[in-house]
N, C-alpha and C positions, 0 to 999 in steps of 0.2 A: 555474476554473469548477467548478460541481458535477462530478463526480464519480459512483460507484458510488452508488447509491439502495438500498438494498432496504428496504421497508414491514415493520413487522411486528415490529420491534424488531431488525433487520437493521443490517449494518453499511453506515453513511450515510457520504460520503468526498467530500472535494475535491481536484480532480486540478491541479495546477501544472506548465504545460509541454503539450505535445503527442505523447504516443509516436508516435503516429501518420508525425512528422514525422522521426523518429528523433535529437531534441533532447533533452538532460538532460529530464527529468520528474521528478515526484514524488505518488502520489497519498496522499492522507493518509486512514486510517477511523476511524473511531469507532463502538466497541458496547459492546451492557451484558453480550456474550456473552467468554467467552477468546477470547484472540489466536492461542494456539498452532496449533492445529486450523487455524483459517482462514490463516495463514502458512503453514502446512504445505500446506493446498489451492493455494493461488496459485502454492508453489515447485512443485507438482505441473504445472503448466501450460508449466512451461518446456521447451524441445526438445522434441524428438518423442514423442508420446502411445505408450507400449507397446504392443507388437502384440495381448496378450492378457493374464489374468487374474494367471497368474504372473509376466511381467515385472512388470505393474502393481505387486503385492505387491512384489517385489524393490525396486522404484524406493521406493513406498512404506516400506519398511526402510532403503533407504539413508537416505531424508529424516531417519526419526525418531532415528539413529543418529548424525546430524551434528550437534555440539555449537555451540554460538551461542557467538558472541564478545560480550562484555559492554559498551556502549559509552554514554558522557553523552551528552542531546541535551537540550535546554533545550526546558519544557513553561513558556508564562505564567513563564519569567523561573526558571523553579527546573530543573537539572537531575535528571532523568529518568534511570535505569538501563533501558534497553533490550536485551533479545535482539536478536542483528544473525547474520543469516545472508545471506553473498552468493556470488554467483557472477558471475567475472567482473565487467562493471561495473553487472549488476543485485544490486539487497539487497533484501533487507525485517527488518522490525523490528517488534517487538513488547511494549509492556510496559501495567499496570496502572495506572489513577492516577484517584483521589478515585473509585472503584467502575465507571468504563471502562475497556474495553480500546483501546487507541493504536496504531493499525499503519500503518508506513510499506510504500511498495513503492516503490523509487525505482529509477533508471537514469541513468549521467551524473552522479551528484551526489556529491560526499563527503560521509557520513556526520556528520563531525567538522564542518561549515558549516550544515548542519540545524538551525533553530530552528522552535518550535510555537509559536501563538497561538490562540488560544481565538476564536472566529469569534461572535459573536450575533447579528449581521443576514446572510444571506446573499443578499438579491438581487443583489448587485454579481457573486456567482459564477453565481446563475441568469441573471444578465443575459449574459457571456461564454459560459453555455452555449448560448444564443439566438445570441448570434453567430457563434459556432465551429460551429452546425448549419447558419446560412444558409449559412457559408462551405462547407462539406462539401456543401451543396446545391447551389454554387451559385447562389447569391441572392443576392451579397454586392454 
């Protein structure tokens, strides 16, 4: 189903799986911006938010200090070399290709079973997200 939206040249993303339901997931983004910064923000969201300015900055240090392990995931049939940064059994991933940036955020999934596909019609995903909101509502 769609995914993360953001208008404006923001990172556009299709989510596979339900976190919600605490089942493997995977959301996948795409932007015309770097990856690193916004992997960096999302790992920022994990556990507990710091109580004030200087935890924050410390967490923020560890992040930047954590070196990414290098890993293939096949983009349309060709492997991709991706930054892969995880914890526990969430990652995410980041790399460059044909002038996008590519970021995984997955949970539950091996890295090394990940393939990408290049998406050109997406109602079939806006359509599941219609459904996946009746069902959240309710309405189903």
């Amino acid at each position: 189903m769609v995914g993360e939206w953001i208008e404006d040249n923001g990172p556009h993303g299709l989510l596979h799986g339900d976190p919600g339901l605490g089942m493997p997931h995977a959301q996948v983004l795409t932007t015309v911006h770097g990856v690193n910064q916004s992997i960096r923000t999302m790992r920022l969201g994990v556990g507990p938010m710091p109580p004030d300015k200087d935890s924050f900055r410390q967490k923020l240090n560890e992040l930047e200090l954590q070196e990414p392990r290098m890993v293939g995931i096949a983009v349309d049939g060709d492997e991709v070399e991706f930054a892969l940064w995880q914890e526990g059994d969430k990652w995410w991933a980041g790399a460059e290709r044909d002038g996008y940036g590519i970021m995984i955020e997955a949970a539950g999934l091996d890295p090394d079973r990940v393939h990408l596909q290049s998406v050109d019609n997406i109602e079939p995903y806006l359509d599941a997200r219609r459904v996946w909101l009746r069902q959240v509502r309710g309405e189903s």
